[in-house]
C-alpha positions in Angstrom: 0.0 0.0 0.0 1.2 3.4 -0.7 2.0 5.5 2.0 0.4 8.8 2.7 1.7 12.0 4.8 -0.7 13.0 7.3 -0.1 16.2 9.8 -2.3 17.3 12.8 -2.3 19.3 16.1 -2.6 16.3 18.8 -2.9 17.5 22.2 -1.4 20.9 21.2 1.6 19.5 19.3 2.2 19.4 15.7 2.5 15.8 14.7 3.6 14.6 10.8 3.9 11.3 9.8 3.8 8.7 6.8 1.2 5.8 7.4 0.2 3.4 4.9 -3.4 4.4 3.0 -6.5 3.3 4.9 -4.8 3.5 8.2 -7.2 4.8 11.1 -6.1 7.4 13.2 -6.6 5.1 16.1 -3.9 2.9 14.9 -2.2 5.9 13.5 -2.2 7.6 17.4 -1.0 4.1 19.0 1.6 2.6 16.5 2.9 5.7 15.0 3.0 8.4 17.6 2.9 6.5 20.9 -0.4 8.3 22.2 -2.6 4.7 23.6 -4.5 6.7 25.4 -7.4 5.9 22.8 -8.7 2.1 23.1 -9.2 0.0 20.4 -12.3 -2.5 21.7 -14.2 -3.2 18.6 -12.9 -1.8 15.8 -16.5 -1.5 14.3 -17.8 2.0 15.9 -19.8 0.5 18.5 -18.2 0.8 21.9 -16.8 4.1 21.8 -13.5 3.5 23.9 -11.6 4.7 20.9 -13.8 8.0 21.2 -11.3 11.5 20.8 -12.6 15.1 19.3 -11.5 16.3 16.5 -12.1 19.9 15.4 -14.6 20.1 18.3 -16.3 17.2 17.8 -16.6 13.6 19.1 -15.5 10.5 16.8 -14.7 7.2 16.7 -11.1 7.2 15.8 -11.4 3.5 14.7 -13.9 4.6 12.0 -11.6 7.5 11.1 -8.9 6.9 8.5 -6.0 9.3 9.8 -5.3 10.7 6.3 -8.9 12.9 6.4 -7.2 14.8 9.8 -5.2 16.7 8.0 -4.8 20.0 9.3 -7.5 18.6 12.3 -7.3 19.6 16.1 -7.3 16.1 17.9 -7.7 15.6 21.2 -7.0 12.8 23.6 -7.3 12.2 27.3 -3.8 12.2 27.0 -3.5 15.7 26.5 -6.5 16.6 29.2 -3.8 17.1 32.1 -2.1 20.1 32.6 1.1 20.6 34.2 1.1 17.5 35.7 -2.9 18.1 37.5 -5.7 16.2 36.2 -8.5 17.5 34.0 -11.6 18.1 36.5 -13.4 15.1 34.8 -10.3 12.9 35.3 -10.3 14.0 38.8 -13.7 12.8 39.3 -13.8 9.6 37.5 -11.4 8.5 39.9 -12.7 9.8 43.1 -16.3 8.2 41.9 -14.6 4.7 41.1 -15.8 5.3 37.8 -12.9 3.7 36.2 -12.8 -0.1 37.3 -10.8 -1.6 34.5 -10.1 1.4 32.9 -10.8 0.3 29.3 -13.6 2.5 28.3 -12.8 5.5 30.6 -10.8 7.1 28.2 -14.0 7.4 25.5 -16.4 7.9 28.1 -14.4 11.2 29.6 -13.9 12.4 25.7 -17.8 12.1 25.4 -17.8 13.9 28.7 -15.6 16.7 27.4 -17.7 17.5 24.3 -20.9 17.4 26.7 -19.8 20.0 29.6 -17.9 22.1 26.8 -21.2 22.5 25.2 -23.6 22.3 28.3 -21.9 23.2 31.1 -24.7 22.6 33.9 -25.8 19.5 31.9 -29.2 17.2 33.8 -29.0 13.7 34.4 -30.5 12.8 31.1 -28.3 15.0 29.2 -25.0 12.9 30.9 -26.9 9.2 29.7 -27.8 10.8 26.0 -23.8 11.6 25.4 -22.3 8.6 26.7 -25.2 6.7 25.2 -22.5 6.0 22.5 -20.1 4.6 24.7 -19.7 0.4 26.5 -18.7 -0.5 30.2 -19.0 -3.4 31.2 -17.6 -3.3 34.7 -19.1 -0.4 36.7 -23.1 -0.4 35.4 -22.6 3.3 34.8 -23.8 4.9 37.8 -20.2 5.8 38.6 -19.4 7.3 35.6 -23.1 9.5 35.4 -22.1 10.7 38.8 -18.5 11.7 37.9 -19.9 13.3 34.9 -22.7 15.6 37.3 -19.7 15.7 39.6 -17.3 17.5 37.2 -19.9 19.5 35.7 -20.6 20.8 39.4 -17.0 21.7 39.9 -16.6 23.5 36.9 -19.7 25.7 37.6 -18.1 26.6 41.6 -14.7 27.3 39.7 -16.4 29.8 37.2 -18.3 31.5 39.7 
């Protein structure tokens, strides 16, 4: 297969590579630049642990083929953290045990980003309709609704 440039902001950092043609950008993050943060559980768009945003908005990176992000703004839970402190939803995944096996928890907080960037005092229902696209099997989700509500708390008593 021929190979095919592709260059993107990830996380803030210019990033250029060569992967072959009909790579995904989940397999272009993991194997060519080193971010895992991304999971790779079905490989079919259904469980959403491969979930980052791109320009804004969530996809399913193992859906995406890596050479349509040209000139893209990806994000990762890898690049939530700043200066060494974790993002407030990152914080409160793991105070609310919302992260058993850890597996999905990086989609799930991506579709958690995308949610409280756009509705930052978000209801119940709107926390279950954005991670409706997104597969845990360990905690039964009521962890990861209340870290959601939890985060979304904190970041309305920081802006006030």
């Amino acid at each position: 297969m021929a190979k095919v440039p592709v260059q993107f902001t990830l996380n803030g950092s210019e990033k250029a590579e060569f992967v072959e043609s009909g790579t995904t950008l989940l397999n272009a993050l993991r194997d060519k630049i080193g971010d895992t943060s991304a999971k790779g559980g079905c490989h079919q768009g259904t469980c959403g642990a491969c979930s980052v945003i791109i320009d804004g908005e969530l996809r399913l990176s193992c859906l995406t083929l890596a050479e349509t992000c040209g000139g893209a703004d990806i994000r990762t839970t890898a690049g939530l953290a700043e200066g060494g402190v974790l993002h407030p939803l990152q914080r409160a995944f793991l105070d609310a045990f919302a992260a058993q096996c850890g597996f999905c928890t990086p989609g799930m907080i991506m579709a958690a980003k995308v949610l409280l960037d756009r509705t930052p005092n978000p209801s119940r229902e709107d926390v279950i309709e954005a991670l409706s696209g997104n597969i845990c099997r360990c905690t039964g989700y009521e962890p990861i609704i209340q870290a959601v509500l939890t985060a979304a708390r904190a970041n309305s008593q920081n802006a006030a």
